[in-house]
Every structure is written in C-alpha cells, then in structure tokens.
N, CA, C and O atoms as a Maestro MAE file, in Angstrom:
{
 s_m_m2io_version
 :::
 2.0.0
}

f_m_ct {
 s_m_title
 :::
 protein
 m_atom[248] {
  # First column is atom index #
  i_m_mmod_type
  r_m_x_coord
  r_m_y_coord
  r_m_z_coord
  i_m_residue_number
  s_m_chain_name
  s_m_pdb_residue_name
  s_m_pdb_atom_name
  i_m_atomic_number
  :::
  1 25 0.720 22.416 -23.245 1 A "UNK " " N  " 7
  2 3 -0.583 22.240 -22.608 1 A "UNK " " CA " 6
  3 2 -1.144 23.606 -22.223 1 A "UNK " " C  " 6
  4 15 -0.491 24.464 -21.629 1 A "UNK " " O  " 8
  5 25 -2.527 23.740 -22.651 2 A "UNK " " N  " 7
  6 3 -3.079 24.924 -22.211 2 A "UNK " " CA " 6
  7 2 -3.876 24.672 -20.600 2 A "UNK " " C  " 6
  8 15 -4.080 23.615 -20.003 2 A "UNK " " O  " 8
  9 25 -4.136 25.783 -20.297 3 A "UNK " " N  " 7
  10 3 -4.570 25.733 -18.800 3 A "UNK " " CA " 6
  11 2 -5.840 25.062 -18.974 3 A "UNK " " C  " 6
  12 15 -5.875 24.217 -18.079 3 A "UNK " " O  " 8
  13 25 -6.917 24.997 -19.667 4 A "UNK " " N  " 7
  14 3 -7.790 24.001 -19.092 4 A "UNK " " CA " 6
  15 2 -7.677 22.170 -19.639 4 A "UNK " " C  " 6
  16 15 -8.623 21.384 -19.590 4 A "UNK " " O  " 8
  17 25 -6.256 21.839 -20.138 5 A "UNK " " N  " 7
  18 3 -5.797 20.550 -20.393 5 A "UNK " " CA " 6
  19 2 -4.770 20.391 -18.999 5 A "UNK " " C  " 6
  20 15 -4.462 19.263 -18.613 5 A "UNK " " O  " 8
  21 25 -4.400 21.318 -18.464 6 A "UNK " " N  " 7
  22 3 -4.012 21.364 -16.768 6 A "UNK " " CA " 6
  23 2 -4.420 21.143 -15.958 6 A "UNK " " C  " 6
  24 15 -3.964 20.413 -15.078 6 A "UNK " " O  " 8
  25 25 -5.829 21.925 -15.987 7 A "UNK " " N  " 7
  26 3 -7.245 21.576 -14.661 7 A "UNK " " CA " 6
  27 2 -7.816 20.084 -14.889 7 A "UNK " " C  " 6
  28 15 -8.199 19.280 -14.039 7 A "UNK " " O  " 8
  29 25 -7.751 19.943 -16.458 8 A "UNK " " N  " 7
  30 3 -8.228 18.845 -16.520 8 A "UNK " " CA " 6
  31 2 -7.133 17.476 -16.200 8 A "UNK " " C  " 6
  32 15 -7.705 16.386 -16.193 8 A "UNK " " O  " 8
  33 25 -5.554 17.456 -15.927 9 A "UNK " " N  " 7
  34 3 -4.876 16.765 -15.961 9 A "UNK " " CA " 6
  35 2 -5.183 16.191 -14.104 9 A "UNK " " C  " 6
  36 15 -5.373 15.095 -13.577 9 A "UNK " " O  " 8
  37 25 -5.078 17.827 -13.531 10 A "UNK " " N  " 7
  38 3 -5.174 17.548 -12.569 10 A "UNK " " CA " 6
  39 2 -6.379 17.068 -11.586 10 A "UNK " " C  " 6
  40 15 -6.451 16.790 -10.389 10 A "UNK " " O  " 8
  41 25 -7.244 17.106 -12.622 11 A "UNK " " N  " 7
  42 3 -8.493 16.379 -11.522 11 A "UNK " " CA " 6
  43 2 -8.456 15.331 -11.577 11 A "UNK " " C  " 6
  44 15 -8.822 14.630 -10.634 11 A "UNK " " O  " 8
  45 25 -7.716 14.543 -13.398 12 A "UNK " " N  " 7
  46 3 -7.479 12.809 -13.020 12 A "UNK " " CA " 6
  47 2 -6.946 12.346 -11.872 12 A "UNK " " C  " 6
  48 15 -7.407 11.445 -11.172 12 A "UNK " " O  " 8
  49 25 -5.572 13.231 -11.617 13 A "UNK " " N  " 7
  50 3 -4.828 12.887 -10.651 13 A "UNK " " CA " 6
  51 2 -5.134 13.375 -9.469 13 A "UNK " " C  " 6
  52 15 -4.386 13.041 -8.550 13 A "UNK " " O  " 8
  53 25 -6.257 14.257 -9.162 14 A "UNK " " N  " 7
  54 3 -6.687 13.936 -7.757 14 A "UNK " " CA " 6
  55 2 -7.547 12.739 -7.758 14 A "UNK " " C  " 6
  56 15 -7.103 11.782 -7.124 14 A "UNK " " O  " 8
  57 25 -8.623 12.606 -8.308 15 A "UNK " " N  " 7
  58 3 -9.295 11.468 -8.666 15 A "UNK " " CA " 6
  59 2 -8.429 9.954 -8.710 15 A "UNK " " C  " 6
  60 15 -8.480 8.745 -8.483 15 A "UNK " " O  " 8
  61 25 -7.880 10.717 -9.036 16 A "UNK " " N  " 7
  62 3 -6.932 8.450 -8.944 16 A "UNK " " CA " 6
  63 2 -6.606 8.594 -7.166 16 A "UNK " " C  " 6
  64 15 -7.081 7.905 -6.263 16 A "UNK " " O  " 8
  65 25 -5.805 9.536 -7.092 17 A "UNK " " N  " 7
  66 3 -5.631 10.244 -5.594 17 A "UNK " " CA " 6
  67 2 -5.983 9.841 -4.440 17 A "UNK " " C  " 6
  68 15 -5.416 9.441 -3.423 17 A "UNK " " O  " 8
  69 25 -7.202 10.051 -4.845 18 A "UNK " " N  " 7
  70 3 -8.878 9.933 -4.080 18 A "UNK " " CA " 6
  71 2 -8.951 8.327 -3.682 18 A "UNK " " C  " 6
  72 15 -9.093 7.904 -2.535 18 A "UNK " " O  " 8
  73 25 -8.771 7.199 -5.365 19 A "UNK " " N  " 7
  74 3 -9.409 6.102 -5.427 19 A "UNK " " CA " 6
  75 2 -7.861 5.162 -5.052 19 A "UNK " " C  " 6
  76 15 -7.939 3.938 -5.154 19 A "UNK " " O  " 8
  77 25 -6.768 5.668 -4.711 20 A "UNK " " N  " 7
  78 3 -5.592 5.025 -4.008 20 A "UNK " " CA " 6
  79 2 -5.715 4.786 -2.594 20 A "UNK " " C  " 6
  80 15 -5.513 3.751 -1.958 20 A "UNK " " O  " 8
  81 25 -6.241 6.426 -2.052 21 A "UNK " " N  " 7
  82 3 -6.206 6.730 -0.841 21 A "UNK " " CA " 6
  83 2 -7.136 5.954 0.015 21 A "UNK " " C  " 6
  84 15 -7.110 5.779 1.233 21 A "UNK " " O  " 8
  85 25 -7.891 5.564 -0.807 22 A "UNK " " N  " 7
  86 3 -9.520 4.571 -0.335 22 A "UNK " " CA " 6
  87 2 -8.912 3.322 -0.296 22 A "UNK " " C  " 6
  88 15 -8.748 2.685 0.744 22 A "UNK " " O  " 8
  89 25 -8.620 3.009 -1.248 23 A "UNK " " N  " 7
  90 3 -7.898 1.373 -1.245 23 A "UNK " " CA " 6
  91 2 -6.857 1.013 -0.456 23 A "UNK " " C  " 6
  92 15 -6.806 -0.101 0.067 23 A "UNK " " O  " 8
  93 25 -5.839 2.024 -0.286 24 A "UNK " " N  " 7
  94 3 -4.731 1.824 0.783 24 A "UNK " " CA " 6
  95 2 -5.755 1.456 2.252 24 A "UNK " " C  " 6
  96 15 -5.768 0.435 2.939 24 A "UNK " " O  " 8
  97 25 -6.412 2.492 2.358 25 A "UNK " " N  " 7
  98 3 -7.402 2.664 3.495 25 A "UNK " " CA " 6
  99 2 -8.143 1.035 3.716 25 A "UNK " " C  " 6
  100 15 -7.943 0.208 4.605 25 A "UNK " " O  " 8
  101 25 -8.786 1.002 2.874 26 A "UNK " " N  " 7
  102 3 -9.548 -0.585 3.215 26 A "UNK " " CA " 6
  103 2 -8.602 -1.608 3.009 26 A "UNK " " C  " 6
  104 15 -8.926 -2.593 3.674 26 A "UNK " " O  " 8
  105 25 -7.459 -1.805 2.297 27 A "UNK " " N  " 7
  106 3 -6.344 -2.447 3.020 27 A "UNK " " CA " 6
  107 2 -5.823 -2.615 4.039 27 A "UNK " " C  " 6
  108 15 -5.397 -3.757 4.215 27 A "UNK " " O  " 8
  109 25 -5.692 -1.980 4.741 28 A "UNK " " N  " 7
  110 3 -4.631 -1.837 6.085 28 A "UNK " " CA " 6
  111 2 -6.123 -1.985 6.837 28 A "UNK " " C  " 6
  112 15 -6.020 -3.125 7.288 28 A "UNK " " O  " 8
  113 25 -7.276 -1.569 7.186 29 A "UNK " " N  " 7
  114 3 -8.035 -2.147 7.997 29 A "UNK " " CA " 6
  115 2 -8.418 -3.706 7.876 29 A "UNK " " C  " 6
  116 15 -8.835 -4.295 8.873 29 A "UNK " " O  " 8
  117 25 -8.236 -4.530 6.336 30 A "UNK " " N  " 7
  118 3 -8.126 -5.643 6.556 30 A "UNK " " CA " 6
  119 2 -7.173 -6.244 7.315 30 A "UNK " " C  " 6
  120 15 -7.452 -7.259 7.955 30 A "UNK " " O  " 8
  121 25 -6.194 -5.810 7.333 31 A "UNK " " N  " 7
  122 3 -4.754 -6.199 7.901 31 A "UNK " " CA " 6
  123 2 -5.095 -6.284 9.032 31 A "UNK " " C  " 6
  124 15 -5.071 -7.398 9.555 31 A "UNK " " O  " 8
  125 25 -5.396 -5.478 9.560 32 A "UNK " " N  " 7
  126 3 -5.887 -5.055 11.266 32 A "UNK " " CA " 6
  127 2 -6.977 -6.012 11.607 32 A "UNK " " C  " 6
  128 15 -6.891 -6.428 12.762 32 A "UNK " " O  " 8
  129 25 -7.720 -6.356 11.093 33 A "UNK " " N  " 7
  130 3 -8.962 -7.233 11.114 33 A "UNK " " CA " 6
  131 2 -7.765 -9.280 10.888 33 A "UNK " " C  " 6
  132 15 -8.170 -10.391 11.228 33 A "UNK " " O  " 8
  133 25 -6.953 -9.068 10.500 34 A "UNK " " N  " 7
  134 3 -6.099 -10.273 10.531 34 A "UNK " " CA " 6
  135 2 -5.127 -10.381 11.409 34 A "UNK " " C  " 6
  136 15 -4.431 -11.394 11.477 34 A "UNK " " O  " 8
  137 25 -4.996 -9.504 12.063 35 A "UNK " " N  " 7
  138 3 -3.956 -9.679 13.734 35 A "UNK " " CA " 6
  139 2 -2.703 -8.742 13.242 35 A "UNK " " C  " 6
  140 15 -1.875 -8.541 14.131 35 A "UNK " " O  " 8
  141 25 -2.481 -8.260 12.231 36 A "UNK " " N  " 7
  142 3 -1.437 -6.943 12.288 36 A "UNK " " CA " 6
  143 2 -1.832 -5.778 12.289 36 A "UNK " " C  " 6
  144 15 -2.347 -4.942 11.546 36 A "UNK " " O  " 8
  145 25 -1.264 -5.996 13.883 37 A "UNK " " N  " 7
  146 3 -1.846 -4.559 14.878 37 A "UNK " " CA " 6
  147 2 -1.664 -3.361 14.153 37 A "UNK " " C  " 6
  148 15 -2.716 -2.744 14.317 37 A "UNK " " O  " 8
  149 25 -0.771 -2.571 13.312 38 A "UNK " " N  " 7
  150 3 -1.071 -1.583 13.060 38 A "UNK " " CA " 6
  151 2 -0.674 -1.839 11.159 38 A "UNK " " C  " 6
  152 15 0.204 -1.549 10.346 38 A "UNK " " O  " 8
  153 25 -1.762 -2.437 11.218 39 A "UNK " " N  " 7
  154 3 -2.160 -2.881 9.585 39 A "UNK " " CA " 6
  155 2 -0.921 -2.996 8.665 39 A "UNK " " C  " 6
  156 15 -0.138 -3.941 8.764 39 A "UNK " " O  " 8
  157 25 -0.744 -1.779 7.571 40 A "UNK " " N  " 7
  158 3 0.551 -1.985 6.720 40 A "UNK " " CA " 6
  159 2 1.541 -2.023 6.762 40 A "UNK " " C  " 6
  160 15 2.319 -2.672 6.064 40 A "UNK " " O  " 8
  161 25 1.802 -1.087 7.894 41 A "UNK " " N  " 7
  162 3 3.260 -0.664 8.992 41 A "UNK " " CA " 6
  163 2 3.183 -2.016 9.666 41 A "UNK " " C  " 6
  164 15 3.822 -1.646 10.651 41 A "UNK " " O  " 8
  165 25 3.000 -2.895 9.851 42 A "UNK " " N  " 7
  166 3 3.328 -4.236 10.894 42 A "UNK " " CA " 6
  167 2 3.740 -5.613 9.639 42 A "UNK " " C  " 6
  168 15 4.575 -6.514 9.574 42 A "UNK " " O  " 8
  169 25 2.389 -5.012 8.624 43 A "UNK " " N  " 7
  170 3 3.318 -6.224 7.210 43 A "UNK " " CA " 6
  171 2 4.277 -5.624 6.564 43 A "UNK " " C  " 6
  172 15 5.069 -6.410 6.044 43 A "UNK " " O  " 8
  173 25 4.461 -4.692 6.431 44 A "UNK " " N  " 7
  174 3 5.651 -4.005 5.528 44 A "UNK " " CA " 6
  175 2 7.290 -4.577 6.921 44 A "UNK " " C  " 6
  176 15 8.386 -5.036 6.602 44 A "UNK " " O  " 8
  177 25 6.896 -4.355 7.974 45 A "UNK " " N  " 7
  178 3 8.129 -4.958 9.171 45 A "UNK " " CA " 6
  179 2 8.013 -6.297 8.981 45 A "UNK " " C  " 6
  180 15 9.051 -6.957 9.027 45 A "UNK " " O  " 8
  181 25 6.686 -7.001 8.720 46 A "UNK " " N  " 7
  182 3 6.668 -8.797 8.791 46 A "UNK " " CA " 6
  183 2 7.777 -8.840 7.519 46 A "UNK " " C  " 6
  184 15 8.989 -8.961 7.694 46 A "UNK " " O  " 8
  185 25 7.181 -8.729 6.325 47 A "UNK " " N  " 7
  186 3 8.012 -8.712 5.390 47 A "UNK " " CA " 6
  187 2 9.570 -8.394 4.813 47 A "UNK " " C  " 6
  188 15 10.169 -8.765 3.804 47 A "UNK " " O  " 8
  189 25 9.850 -7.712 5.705 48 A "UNK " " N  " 7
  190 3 11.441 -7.282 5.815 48 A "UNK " " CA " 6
  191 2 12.124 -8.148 6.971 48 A "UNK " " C  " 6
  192 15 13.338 -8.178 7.174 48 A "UNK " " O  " 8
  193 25 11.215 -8.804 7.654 49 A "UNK " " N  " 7
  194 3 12.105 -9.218 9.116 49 A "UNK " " CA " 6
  195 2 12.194 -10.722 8.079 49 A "UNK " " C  " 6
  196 15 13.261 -11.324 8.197 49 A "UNK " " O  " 8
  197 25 11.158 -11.346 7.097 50 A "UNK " " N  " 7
  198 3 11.636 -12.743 6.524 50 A "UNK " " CA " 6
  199 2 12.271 -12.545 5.514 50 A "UNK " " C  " 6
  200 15 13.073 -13.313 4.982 50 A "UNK " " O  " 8
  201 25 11.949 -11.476 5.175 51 A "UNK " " N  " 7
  202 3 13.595 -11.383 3.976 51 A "UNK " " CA " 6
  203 2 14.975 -11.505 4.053 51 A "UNK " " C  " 6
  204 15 15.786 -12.107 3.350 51 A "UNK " " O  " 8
  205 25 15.159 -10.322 5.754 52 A "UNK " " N  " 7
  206 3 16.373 -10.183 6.412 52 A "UNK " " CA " 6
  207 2 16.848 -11.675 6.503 52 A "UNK " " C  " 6
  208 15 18.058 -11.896 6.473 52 A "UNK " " O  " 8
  209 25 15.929 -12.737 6.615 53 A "UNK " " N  " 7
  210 3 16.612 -13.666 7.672 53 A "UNK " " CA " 6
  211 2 16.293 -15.138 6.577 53 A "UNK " " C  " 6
  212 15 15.274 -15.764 6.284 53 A "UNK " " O  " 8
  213 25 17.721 -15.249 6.213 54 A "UNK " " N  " 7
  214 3 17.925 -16.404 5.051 54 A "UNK " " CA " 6
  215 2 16.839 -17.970 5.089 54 A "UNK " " C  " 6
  216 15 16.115 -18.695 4.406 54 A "UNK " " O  " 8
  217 25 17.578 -17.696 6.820 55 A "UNK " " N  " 7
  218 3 16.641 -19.630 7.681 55 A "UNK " " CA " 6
  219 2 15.845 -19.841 7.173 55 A "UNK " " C  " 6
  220 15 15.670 -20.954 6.678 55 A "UNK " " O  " 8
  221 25 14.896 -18.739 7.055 56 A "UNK " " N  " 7
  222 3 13.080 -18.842 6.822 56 A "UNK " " CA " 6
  223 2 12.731 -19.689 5.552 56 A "UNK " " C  " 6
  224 15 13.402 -19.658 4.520 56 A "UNK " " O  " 8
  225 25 11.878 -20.265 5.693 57 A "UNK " " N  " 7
  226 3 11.195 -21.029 4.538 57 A "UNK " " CA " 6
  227 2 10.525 -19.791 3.753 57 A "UNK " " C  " 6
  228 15 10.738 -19.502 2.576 57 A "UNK " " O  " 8
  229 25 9.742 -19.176 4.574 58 A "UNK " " N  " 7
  230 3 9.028 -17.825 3.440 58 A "UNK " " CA " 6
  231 2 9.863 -17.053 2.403 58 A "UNK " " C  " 6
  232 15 9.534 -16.631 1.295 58 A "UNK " " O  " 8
  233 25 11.165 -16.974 3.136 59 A "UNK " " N  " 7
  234 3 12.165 -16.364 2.173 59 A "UNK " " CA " 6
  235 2 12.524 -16.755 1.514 59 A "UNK " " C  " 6
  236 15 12.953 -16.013 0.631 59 A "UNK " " O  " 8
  237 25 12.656 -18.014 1.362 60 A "UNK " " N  " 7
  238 3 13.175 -19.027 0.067 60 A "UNK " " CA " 6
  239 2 12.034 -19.486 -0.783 60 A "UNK " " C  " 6
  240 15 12.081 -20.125 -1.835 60 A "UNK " " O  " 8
  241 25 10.989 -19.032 -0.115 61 A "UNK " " N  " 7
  242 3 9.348 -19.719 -1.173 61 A "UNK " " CA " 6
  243 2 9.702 -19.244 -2.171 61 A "UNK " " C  " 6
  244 15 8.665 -18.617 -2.391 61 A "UNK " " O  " 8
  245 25 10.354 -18.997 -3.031 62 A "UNK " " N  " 7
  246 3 9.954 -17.977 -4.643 62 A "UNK " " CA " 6
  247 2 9.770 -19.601 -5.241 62 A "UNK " " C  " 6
  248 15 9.462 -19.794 -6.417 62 A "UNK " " O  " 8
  :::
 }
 m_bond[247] {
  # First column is bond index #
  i_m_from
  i_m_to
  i_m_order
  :::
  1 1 2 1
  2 2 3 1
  3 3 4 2
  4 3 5 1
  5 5 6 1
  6 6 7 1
  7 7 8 2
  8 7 9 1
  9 9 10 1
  10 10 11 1
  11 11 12 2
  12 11 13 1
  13 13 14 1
  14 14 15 1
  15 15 16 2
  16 15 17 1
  17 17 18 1
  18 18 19 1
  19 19 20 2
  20 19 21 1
  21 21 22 1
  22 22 23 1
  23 23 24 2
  24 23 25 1
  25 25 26 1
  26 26 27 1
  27 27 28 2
  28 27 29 1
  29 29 30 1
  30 30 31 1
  31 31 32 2
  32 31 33 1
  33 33 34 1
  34 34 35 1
  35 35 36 2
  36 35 37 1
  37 37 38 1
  38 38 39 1
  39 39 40 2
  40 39 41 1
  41 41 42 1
  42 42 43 1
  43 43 44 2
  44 43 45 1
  45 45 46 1
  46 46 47 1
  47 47 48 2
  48 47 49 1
  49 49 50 1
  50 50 51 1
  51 51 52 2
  52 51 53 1
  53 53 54 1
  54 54 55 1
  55 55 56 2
  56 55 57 1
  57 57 58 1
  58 58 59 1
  59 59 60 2
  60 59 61 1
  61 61 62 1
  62 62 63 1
  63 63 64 2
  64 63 65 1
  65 65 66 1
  66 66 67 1
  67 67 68 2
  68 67 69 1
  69 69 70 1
  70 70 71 1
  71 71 72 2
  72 71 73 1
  73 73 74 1
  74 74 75 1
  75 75 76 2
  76 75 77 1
  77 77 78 1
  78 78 79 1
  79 79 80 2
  80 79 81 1
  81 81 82 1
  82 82 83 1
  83 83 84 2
  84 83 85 1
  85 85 86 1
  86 86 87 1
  87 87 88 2
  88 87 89 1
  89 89 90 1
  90 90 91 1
  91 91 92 2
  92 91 93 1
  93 93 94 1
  94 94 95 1
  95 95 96 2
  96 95 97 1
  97 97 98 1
  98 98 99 1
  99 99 100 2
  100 99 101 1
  101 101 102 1
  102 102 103 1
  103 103 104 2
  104 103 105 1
  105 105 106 1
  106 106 107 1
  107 107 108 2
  108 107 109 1
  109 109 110 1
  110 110 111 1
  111 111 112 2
  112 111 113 1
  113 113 114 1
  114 114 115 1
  115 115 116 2
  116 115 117 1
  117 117 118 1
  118 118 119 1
  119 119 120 2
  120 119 121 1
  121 121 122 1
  122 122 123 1
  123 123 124 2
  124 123 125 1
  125 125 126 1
  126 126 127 1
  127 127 128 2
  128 127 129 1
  129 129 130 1
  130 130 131 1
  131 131 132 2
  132 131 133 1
  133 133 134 1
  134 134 135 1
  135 135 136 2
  136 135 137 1
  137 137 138 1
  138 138 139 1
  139 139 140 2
  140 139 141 1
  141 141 142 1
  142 142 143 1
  143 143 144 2
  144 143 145 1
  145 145 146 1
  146 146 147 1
  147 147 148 2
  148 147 149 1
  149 149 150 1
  150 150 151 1
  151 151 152 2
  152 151 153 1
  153 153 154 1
  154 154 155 1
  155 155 156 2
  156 155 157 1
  157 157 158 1
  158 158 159 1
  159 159 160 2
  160 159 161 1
  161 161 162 1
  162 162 163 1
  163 163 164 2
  164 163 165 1
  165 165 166 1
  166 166 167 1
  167 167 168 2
  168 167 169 1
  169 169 170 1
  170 170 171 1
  171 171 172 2
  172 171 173 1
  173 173 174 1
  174 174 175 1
  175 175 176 2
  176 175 177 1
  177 177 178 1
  178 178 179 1
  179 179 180 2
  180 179 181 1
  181 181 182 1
  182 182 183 1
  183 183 184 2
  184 183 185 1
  185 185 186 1
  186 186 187 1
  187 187 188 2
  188 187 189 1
  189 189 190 1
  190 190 191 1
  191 191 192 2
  192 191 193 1
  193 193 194 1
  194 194 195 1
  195 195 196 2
  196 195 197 1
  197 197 198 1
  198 198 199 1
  199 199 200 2
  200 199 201 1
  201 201 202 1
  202 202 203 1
  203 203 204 2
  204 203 205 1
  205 205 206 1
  206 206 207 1
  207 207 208 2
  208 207 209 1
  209 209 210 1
  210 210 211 1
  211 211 212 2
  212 211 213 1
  213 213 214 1
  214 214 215 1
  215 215 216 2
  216 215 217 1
  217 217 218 1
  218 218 219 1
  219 219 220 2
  220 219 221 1
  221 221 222 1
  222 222 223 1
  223 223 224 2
  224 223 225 1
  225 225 226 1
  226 226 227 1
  227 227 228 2
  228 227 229 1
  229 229 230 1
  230 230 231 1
  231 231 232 2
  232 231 233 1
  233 233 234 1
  234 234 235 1
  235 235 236 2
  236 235 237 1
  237 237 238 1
  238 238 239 1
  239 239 240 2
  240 239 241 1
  241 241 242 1
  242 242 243 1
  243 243 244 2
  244 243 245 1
  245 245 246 1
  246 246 247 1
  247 247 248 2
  :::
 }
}
C-alpha cells in the first residue's frame, strides 16, 4: 500500500468510527429513556446477572 491508499484507508475507518460512535451513543440514551439508569453498562450487568442464574426463564428462552 502506498501512502495515499493509507490516508485513504484511514479516513474509512475514522468514518465508520465516527458512525459507531453515534449509534452506540443513541443507544444507550434509549436505554436510559427505558429505566436503565446508566444505559449499556446497566444492560450489559442485566444480561450477565440472567445468564449467571440458571432459575430464570430469560435464560432458558433460546
């Protein structure tokens, strides 16, 4: 790769970057707008606490 197939590699990948960082973003304020107080960090813990725990019906939904 020559250097301007570099500049150009790397502006996709700020650009996707960019359009992740936005979407993560208006994700987790939906979250927050649905009662998990600190948006992704509170479902990413919901989600591990019904996995951890066999009892749950959610964990067995597959």
């Amino acid at each position: 790769m020559n250097s301007l197939d570099l500049k150009n590699q790397i502006a996709k990948l700020e650009s996707l970057n960019d359009q992740l960082n936005t979407e993560l973003s208006y994700v987790d304020k939906l979250l927050k707008q649905l009662g998990f107080d600190e948006g992704l960090i509170s479902l990413k813990t919901a989600a591990l606490e019904v996995l951890e725990n066999p009892q749950s019906d959610v964990a067995t939904y597959n």
